[in-house]
PyMOL Python script that loads the backbone (N, CA, C, O; Angstrom):
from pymol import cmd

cmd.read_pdbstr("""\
ATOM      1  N   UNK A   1      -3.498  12.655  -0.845  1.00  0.00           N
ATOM      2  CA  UNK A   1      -4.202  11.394  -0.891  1.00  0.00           C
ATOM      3  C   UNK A   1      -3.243  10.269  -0.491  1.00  0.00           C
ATOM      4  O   UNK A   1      -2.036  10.509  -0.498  1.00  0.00           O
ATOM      5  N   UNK A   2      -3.639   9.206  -0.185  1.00  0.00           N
ATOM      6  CA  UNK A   2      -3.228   8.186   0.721  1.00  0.00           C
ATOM      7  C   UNK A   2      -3.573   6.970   0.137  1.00  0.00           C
ATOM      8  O   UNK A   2      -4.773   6.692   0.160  1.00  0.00           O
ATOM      9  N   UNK A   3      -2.537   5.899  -0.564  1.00  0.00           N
ATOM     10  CA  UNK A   3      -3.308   5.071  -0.879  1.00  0.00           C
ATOM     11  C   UNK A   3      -3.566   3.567   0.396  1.00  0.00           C
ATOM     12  O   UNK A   3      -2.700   3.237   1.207  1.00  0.00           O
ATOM     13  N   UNK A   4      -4.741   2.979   0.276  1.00  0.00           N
ATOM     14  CA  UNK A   4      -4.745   2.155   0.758  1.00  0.00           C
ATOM     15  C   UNK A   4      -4.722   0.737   0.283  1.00  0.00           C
ATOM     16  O   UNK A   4      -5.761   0.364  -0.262  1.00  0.00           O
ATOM     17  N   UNK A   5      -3.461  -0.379   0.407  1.00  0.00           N
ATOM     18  CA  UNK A   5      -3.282  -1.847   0.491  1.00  0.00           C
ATOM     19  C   UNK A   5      -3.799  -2.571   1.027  1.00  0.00           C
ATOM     20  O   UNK A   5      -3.531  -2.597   2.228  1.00  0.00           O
ATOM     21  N   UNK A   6      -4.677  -3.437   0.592  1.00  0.00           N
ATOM     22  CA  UNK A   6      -5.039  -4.611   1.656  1.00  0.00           C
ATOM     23  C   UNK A   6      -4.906  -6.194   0.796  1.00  0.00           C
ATOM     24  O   UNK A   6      -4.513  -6.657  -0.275  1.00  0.00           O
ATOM     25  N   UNK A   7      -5.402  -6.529   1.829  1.00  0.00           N
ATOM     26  CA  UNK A   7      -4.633  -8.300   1.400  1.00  0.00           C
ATOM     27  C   UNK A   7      -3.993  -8.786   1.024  1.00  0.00           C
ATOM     28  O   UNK A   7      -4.072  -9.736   0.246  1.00  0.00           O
ATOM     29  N   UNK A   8      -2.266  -7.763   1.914  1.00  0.00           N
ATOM     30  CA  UNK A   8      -1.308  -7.582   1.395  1.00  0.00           C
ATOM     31  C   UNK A   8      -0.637  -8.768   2.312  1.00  0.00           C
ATOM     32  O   UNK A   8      -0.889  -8.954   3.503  1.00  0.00           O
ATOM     33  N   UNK A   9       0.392  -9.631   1.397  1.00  0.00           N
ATOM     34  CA  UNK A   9       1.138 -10.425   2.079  1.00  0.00           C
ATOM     35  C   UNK A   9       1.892 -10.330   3.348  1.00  0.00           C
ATOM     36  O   UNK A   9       2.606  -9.330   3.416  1.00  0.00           O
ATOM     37  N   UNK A  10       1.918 -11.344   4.658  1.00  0.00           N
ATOM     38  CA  UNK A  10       2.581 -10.614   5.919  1.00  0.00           C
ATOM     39  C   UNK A  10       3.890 -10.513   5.569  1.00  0.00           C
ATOM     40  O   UNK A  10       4.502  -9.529   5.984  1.00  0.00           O
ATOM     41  N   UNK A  11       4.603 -11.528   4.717  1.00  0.00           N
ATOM     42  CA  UNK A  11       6.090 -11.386   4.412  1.00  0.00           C
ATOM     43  C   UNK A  11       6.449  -9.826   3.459  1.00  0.00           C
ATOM     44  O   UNK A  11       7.538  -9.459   3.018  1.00  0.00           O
ATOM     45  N   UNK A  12       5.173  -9.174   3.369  1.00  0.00           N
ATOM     46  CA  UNK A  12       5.937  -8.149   2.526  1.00  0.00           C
ATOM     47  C   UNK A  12       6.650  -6.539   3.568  1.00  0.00           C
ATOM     48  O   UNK A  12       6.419  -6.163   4.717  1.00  0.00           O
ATOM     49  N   UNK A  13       7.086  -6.264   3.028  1.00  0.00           N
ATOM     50  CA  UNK A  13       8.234  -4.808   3.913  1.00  0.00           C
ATOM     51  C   UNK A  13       7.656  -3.753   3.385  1.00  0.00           C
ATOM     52  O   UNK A  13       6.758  -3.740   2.543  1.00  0.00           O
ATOM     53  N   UNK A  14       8.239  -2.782   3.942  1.00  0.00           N
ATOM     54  CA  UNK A  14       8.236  -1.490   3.644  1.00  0.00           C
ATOM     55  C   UNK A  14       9.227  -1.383   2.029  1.00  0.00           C
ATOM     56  O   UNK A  14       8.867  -0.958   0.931  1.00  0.00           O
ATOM     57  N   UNK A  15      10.111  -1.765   2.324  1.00  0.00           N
ATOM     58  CA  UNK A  15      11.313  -1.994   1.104  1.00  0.00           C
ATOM     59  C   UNK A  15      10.628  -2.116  -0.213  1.00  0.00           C
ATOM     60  O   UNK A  15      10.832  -1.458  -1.233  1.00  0.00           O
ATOM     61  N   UNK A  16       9.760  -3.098   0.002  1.00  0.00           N
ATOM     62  CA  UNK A  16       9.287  -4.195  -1.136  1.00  0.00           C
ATOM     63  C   UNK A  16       7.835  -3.568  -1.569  1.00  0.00           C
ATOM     64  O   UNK A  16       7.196  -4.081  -2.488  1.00  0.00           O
ATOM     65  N   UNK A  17       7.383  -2.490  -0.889  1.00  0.00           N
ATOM     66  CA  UNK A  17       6.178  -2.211  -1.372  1.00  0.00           C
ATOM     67  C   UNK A  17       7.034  -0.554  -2.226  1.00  0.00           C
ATOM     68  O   UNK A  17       6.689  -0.028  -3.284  1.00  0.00           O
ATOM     69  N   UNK A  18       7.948  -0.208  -1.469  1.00  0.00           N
ATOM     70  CA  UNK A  18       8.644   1.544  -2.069  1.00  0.00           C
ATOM     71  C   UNK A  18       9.221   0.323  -3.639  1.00  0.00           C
ATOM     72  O   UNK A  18       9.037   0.928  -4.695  1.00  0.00           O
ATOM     73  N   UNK A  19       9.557  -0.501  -3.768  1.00  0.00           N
ATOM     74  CA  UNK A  19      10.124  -1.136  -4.809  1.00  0.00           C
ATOM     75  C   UNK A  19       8.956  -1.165  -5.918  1.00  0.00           C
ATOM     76  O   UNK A  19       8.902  -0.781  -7.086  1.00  0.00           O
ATOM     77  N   UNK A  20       8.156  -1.714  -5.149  1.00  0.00           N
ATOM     78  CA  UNK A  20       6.807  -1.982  -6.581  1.00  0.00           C
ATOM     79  C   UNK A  20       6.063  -0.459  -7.132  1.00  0.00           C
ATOM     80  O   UNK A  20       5.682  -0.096  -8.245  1.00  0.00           O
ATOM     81  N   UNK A  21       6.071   0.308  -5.573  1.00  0.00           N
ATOM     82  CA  UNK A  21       5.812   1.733  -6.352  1.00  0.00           C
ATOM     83  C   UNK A  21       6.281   2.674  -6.894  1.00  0.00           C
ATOM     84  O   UNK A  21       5.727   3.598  -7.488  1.00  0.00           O
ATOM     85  N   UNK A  22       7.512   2.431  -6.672  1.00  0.00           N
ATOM     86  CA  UNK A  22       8.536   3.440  -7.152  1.00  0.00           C
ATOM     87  C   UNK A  22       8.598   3.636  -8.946  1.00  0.00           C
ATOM     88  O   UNK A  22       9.190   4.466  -9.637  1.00  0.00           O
ATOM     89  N   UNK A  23       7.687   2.450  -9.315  1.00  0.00           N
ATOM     90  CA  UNK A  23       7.743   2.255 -11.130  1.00  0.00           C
ATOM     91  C   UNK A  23       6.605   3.824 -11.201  1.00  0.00           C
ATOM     92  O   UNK A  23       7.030   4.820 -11.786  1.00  0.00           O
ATOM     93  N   UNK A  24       5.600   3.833 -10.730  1.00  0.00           N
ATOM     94  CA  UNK A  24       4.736   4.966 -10.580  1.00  0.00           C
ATOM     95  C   UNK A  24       4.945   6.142 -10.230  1.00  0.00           C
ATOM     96  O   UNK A  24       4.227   7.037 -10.674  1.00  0.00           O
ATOM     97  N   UNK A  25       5.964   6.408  -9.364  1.00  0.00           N
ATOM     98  CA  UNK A  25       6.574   8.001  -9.447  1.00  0.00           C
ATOM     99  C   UNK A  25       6.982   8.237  -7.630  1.00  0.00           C
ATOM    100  O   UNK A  25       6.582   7.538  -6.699  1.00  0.00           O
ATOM    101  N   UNK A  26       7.719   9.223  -7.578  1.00  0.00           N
ATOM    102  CA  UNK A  26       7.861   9.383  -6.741  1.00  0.00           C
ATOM    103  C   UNK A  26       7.003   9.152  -5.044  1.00  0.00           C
ATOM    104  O   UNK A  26       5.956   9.745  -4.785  1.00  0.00           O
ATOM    105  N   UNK A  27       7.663   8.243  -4.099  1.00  0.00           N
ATOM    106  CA  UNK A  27       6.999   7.841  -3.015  1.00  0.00           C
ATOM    107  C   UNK A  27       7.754   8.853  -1.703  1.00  0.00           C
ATOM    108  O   UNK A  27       8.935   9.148  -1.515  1.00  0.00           O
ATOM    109  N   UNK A  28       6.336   9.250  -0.842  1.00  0.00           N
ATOM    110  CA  UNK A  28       7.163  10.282   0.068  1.00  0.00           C
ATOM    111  C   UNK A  28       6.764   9.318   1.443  1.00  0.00           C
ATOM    112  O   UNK A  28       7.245   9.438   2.570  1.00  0.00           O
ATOM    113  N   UNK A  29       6.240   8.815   1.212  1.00  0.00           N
ATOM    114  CA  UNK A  29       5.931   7.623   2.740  1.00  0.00           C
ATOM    115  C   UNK A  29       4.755   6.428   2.357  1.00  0.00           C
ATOM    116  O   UNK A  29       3.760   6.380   1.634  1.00  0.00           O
ATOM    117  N   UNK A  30       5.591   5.350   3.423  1.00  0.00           N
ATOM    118  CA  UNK A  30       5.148   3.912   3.335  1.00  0.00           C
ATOM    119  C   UNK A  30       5.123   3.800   4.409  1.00  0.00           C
ATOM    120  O   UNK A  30       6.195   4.056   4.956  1.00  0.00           O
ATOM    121  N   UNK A  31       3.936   3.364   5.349  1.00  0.00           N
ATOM    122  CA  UNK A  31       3.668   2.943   6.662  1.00  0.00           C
ATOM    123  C   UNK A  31       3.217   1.181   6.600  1.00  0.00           C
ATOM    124  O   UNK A  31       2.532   0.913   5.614  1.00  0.00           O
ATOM    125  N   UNK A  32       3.471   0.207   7.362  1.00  0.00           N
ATOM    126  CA  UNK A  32       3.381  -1.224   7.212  1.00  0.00           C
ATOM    127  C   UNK A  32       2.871  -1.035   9.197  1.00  0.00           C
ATOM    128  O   UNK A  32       3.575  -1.027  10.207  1.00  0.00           O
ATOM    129  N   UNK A  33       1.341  -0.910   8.995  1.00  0.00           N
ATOM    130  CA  UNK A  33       1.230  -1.425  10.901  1.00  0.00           C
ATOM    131  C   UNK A  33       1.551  -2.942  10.941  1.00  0.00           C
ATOM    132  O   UNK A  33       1.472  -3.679   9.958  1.00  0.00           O
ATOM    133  N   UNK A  34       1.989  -3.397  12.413  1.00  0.00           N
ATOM    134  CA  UNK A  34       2.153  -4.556  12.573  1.00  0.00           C
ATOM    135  C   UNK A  34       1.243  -4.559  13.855  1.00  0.00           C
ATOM    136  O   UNK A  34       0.960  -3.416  14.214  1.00  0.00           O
ATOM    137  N   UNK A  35       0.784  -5.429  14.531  1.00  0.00           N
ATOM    138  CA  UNK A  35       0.621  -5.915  15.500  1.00  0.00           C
ATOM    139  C   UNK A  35       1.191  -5.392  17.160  1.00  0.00           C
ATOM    140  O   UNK A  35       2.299  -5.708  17.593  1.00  0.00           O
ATOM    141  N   UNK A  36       0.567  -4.869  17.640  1.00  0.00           N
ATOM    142  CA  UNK A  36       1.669  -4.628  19.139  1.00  0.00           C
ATOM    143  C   UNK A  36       2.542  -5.143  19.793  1.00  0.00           C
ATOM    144  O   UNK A  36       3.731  -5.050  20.099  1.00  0.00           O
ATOM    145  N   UNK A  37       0.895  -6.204  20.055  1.00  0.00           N
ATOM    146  CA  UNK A  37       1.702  -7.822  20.923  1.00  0.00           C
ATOM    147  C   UNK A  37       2.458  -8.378  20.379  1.00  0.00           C
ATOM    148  O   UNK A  37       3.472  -8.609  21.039  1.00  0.00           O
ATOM    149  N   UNK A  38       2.435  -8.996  18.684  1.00  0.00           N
ATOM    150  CA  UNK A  38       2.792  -9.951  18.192  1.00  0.00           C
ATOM    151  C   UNK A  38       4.344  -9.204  16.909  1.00  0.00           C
ATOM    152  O   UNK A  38       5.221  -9.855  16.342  1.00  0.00           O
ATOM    153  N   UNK A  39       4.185  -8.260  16.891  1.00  0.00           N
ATOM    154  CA  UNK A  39       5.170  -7.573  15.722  1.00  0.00           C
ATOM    155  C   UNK A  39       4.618  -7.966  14.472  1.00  0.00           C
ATOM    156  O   UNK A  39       5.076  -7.444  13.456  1.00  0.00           O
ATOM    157  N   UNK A  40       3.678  -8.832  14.387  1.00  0.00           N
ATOM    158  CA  UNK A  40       3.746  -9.727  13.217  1.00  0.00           C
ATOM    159  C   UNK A  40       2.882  -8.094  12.204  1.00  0.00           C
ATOM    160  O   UNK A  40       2.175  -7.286  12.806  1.00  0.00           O
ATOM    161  N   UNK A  41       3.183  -7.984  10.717  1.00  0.00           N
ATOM    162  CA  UNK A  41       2.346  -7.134   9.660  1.00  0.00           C
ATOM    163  C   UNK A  41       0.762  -7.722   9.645  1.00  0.00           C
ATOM    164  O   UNK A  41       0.479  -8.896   9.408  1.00  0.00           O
ATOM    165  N   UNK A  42      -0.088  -6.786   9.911  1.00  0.00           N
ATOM    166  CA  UNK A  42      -1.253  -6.890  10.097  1.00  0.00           C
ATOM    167  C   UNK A  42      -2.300  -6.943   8.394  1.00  0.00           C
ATOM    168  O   UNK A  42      -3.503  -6.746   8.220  1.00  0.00           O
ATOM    169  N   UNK A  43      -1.161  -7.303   7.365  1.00  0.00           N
ATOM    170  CA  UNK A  43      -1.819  -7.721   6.306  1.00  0.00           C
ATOM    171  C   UNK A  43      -2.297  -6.260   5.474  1.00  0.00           C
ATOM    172  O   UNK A  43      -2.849  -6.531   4.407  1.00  0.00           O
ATOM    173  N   UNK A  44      -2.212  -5.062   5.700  1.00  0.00           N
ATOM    174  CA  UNK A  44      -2.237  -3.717   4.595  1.00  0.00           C
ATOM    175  C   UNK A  44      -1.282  -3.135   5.141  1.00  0.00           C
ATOM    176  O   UNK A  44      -0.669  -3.292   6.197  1.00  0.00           O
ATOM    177  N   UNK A  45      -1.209  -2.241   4.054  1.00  0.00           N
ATOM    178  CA  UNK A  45      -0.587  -0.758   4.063  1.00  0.00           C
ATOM    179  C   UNK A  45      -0.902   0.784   4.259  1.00  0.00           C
ATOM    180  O   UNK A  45      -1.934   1.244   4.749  1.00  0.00           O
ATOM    181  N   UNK A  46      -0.139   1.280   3.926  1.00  0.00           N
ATOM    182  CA  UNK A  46      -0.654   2.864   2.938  1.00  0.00           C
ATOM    183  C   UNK A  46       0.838   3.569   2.799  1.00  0.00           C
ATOM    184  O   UNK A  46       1.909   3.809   3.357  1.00  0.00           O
ATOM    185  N   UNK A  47       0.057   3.704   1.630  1.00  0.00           N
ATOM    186  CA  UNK A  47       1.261   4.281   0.503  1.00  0.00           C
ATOM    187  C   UNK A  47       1.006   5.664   0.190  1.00  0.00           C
ATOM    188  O   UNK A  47      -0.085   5.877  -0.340  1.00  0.00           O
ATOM    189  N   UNK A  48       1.930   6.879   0.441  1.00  0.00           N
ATOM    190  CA  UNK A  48       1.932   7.981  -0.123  1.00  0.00           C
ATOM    191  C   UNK A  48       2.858   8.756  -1.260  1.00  0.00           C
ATOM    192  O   UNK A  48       4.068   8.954  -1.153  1.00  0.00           O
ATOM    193  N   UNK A  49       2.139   9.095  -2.215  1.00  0.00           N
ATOM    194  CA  UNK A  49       2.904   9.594  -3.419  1.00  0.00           C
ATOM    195  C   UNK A  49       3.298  10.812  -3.593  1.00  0.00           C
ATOM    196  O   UNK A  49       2.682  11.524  -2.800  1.00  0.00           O
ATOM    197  N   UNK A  50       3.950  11.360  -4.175  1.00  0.00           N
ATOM    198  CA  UNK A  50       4.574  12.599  -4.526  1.00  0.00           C
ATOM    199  C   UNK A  50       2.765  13.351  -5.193  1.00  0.00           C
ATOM    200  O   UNK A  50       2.104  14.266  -4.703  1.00  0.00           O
ATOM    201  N   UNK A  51       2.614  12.904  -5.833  1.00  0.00           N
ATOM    202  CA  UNK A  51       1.347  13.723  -7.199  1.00  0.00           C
ATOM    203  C   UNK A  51       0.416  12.467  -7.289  1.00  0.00           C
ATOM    204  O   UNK A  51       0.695  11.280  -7.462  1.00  0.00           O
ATOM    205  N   UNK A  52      -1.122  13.292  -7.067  1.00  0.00           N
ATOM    206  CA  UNK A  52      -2.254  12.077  -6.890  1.00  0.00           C
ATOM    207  C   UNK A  52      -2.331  11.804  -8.354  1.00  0.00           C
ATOM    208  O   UNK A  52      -2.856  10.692  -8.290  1.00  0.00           O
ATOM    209  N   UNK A  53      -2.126  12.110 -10.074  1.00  0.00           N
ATOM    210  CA  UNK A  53      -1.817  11.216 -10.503  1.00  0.00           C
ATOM    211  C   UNK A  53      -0.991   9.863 -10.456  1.00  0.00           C
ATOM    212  O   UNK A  53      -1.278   8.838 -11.075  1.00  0.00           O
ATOM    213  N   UNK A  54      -0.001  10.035  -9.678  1.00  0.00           N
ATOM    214  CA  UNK A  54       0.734   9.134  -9.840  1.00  0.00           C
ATOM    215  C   UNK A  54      -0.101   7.927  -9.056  1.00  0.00           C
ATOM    216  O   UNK A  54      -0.241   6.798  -9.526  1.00  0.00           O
ATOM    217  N   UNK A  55      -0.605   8.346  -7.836  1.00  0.00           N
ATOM    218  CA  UNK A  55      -1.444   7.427  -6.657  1.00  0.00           C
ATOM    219  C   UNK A  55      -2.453   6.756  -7.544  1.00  0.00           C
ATOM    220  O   UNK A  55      -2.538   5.528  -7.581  1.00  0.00           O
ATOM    221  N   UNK A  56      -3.391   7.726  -8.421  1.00  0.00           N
ATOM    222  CA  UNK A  56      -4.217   7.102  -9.026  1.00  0.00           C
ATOM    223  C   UNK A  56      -4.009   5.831 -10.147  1.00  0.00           C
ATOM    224  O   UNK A  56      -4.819   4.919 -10.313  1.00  0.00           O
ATOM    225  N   UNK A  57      -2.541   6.029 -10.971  1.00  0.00           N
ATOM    226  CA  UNK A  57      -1.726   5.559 -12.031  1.00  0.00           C
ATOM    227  C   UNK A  57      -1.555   3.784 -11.189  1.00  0.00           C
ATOM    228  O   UNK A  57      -1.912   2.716 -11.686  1.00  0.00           O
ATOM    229  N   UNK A  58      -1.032   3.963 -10.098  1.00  0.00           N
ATOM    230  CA  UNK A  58      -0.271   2.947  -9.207  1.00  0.00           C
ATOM    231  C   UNK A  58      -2.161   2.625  -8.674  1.00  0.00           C
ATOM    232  O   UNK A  58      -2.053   1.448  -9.018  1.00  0.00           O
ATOM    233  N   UNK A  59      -3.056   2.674  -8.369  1.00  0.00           N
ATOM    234  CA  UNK A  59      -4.344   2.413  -8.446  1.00  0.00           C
ATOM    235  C   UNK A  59      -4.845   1.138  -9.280  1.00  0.00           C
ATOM    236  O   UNK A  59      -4.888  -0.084  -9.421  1.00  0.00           O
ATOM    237  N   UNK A  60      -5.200   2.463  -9.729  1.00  0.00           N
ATOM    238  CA  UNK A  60      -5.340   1.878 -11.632  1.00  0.00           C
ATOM    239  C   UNK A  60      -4.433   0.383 -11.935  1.00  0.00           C
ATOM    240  O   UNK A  60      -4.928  -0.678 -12.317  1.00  0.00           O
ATOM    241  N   UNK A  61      -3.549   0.547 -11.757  1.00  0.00           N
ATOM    242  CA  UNK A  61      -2.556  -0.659 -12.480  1.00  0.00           C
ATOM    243  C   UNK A  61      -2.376  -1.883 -11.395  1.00  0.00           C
ATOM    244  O   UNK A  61      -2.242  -3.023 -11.840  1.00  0.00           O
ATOM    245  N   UNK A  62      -2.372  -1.664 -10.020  1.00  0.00           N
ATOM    246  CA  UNK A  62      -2.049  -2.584  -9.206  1.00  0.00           C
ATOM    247  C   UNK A  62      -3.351  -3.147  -8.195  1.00  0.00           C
ATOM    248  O   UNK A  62      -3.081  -3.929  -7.284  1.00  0.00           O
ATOM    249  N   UNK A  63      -4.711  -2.712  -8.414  1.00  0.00           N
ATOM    250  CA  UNK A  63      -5.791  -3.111  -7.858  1.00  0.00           C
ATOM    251  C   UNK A  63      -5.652  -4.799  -8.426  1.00  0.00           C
ATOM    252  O   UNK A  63      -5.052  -4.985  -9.484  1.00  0.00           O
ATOM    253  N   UNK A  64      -6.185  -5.886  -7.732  1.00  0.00           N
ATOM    254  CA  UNK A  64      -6.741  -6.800  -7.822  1.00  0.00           C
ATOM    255  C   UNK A  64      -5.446  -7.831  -8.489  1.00  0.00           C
ATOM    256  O   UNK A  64      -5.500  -9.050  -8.656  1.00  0.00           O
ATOM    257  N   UNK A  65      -4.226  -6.837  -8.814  1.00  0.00           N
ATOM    258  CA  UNK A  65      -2.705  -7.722  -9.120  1.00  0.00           C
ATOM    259  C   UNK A  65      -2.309  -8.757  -8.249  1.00  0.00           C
ATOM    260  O   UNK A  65      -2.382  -8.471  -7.054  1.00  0.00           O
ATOM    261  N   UNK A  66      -1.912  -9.874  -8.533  1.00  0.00           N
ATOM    262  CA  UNK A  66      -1.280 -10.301  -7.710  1.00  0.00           C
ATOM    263  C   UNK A  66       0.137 -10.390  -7.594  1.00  0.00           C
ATOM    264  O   UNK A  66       1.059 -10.350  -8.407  1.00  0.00           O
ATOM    265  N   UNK A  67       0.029 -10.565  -5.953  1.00  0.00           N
ATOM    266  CA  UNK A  67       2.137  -9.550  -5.885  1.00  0.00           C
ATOM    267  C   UNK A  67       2.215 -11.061  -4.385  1.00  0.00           C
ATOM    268  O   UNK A  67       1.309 -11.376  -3.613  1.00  0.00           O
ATOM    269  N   UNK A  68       3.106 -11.430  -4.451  1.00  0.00           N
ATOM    270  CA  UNK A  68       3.776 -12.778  -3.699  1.00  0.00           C
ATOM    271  C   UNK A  68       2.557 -13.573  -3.432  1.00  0.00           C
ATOM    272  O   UNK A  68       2.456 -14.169  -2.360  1.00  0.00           O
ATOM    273  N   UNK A  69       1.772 -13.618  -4.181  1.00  0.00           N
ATOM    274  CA  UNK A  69       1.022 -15.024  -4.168  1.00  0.00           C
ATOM    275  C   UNK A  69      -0.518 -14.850  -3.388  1.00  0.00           C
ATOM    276  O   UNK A  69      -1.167 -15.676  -2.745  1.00  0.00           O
ATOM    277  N   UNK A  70      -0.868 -13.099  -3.807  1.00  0.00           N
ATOM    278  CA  UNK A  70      -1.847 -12.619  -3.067  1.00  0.00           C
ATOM    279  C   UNK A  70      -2.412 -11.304  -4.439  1.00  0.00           C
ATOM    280  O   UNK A  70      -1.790 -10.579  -5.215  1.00  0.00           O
ATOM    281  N   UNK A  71      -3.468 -11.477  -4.235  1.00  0.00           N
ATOM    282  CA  UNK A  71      -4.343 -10.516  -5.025  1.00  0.00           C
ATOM    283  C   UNK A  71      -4.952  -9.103  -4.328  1.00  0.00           C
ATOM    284  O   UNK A  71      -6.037  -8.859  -3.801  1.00  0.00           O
ATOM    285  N   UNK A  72      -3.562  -8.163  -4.609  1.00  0.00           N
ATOM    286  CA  UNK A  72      -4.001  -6.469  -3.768  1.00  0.00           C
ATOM    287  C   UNK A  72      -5.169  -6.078  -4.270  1.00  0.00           C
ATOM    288  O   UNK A  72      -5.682  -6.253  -5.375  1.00  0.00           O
ATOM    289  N   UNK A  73      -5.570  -5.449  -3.174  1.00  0.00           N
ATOM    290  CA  UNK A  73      -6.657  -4.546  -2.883  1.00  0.00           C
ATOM    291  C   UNK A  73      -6.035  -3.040  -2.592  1.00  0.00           C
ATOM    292  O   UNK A  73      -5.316  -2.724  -1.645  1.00  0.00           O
ATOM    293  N   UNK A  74      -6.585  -2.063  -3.838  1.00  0.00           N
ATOM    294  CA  UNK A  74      -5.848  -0.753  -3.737  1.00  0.00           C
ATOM    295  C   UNK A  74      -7.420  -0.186  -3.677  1.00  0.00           C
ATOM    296  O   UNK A  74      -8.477  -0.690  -4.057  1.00  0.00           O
ATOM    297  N   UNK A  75      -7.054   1.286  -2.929  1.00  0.00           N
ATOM    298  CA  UNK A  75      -8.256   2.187  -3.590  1.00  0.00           C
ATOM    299  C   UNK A  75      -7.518   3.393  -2.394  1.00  0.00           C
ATOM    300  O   UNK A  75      -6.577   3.377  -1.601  1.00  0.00           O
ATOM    301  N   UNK A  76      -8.426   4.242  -2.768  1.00  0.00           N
ATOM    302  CA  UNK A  76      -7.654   5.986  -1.802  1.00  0.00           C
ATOM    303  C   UNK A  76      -8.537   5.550  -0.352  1.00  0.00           C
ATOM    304  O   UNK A  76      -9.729   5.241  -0.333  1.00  0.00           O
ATOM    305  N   UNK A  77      -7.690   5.611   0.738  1.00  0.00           N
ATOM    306  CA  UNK A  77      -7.547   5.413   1.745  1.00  0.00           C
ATOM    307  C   UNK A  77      -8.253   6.899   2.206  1.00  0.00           C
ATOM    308  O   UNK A  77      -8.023   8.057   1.855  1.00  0.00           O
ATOM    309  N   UNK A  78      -9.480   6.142   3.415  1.00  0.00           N
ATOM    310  CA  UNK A  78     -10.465   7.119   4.048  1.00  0.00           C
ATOM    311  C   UNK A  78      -9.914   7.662   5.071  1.00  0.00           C
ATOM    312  O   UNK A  78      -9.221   6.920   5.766  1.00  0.00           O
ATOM    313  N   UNK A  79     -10.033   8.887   5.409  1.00  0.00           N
ATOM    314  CA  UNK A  79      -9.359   9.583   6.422  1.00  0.00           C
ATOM    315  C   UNK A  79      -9.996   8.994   7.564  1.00  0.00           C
ATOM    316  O   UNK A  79     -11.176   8.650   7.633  1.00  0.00           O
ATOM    317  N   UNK A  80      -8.901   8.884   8.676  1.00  0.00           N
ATOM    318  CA  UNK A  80      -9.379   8.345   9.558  1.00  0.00           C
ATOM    319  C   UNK A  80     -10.447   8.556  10.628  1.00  0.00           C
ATOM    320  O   UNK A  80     -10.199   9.276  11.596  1.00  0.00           O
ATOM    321  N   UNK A  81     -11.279   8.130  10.526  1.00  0.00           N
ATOM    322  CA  UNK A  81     -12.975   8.644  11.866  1.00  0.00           C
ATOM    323  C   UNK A  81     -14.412   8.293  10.296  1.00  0.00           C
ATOM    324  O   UNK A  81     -15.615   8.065  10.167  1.00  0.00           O
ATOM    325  N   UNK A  82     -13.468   8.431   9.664  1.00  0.00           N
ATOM    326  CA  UNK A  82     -15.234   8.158   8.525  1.00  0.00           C
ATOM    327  C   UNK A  82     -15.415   7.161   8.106  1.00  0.00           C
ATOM    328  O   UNK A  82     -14.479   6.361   8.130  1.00  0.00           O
ATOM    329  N   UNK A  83     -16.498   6.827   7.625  1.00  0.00           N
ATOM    330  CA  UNK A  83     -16.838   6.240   6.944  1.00  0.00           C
ATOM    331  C   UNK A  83     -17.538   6.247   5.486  1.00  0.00           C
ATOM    332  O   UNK A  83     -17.826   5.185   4.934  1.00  0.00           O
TER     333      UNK A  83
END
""", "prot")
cmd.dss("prot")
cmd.show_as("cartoon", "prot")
cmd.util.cbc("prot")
cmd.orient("prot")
């Protein structure tokens, strides 16, 4: 499972999101798309955990938080083509 970030600050990193999840348990990948043209962070993430408790734990606790002056949007990230 895969979690998905949104209305995530553009100033935030890869660094800074493995920092906030790392309280939740082991992280095996953090992807931050940016922009092609512009480089600029296109405002989400996705975060992958060691154990989907932990994904769900880091869910659970960080939905609707606010983290640099923005209120995340978490939930398990849809494989890509569905809806």
């Amino acid at each position: 499972m895969t979690i998905y970030v949104g209305n995530l600050p553009y100033k935030a990193t890869e660094d800074d999101l493995r920092e906030v999840f790392a309280e939740y348990g082991g992280i095996k990948r953090v992807s931050v798309p940016a922009d092609r043209e512009t480089g600029r962070v296109r405002g989400f993430a996705f975060v992958e955990m060691m154990e989907d408790a932990q994904e769900d734990a880091a869910i659970e606790a960080l939905d609707s938080a606010e983290w640099m002056g923005r209120q995340l949007r978490l939930n398990k990230a849809k494989p890509k083509g569905s809806e």
